[in-house]
RODO-2510 file (C-alpha; in nm, 4 decimals, decimal comma):
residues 92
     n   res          X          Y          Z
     1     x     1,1520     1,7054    -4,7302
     2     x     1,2950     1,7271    -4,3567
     3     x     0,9537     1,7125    -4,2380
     4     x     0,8121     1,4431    -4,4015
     5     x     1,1298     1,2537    -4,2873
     6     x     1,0774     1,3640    -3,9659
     7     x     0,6891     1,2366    -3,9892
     8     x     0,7932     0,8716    -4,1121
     9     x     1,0582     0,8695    -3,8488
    10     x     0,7691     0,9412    -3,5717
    11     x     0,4971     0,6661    -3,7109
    12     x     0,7643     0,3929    -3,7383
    13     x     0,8621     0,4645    -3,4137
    14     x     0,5513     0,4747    -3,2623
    15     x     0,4611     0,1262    -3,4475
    16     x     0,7424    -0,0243    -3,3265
    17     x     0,6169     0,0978    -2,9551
    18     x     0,2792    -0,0169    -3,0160
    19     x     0,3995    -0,3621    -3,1435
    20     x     0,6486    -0,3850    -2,8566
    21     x     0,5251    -0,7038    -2,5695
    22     x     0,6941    -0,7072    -2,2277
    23     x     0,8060    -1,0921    -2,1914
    24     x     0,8813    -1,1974    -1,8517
    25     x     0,8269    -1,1159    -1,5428
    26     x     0,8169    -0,7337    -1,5393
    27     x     0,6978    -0,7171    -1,1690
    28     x     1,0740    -0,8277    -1,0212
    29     x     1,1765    -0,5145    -1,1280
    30     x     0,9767    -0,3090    -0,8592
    31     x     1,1344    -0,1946    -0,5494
    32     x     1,4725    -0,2157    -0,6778
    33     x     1,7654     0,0246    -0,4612
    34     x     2,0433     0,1032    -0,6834
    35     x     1,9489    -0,1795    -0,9428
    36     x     1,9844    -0,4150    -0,6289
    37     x     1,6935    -0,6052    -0,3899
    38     x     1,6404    -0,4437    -0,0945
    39     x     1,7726    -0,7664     0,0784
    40     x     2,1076    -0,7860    -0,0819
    41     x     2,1351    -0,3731     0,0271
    42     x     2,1202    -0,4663     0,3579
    43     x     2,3876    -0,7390     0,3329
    44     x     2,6146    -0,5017     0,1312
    45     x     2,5450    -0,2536     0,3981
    46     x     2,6512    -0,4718     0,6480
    47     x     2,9909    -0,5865     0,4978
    48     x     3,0621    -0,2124     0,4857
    49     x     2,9856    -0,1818     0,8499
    50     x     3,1970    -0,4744     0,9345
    51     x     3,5064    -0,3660     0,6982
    52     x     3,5192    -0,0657     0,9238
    53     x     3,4398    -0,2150     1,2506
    54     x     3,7777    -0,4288     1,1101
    55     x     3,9527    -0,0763     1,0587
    56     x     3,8889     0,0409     1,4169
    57     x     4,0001    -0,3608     1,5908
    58     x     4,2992    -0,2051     1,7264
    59     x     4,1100     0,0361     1,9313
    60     x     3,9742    -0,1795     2,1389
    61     x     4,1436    -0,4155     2,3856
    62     x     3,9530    -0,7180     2,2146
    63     x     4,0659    -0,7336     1,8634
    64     x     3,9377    -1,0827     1,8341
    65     x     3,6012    -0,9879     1,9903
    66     x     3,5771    -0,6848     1,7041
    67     x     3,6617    -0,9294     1,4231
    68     x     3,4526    -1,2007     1,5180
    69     x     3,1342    -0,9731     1,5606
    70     x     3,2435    -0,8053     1,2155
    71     x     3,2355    -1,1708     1,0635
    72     x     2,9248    -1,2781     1,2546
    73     x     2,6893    -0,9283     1,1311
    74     x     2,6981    -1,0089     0,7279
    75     x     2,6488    -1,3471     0,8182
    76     x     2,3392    -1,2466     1,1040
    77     x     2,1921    -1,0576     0,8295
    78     x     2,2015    -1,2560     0,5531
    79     x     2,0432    -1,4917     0,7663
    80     x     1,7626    -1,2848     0,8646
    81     x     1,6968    -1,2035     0,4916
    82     x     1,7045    -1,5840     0,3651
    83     x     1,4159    -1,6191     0,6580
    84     x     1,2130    -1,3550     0,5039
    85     x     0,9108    -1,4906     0,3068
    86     x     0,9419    -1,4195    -0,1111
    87     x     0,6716    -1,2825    -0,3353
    88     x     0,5700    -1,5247    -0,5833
    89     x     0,6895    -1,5301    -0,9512
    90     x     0,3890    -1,7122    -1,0635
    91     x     0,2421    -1,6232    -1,3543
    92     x    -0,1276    -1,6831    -1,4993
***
């Protein structure tokens, strides 16, 4: 009995696989880092950088010269990814 169960349990789920369509664009998935586009990494990456170089201000005898580069790297980088051409979404 637990194997003939086990058998109807298989081919349904196999039909149900077979009869399964991918909607959408599947393709924007690839090349994901961490569930994230490797263009919003980098800007994460770069807020990091600047929340320490924020931390480490007082080291220097510019503070203001440490914060205003800190603000002005997310913001350089986000620019430079915005520039960056897109692949196309289209579909046939």
């Amino acid at each position: 009995m637990k194997r003939a169960l086990l058998l109807l349990a298989l081919t349904g789920l196999s039909l149900a696989q077979s009869e399964t369509e991918i909607t959408g664009n599947p393709e924007i998935y690839e090349g994901l880092v961490l569930g994230i586009g490797p263009g919003t990494l980098a800007v994460v990456v770069a807020m990091i950088i600047a929340m320490i170089m924020c931390l480490f201000k007082d080291s220097i005898e510019a503070p203001n010269v440490c914060v205003a580069a800190a603000i002005a790297l997310p913001l350089i980088v986000l620019g430079i990814v915005r520039g960056l051409p897109v692949r196309s979404l289209k579909t046939d």
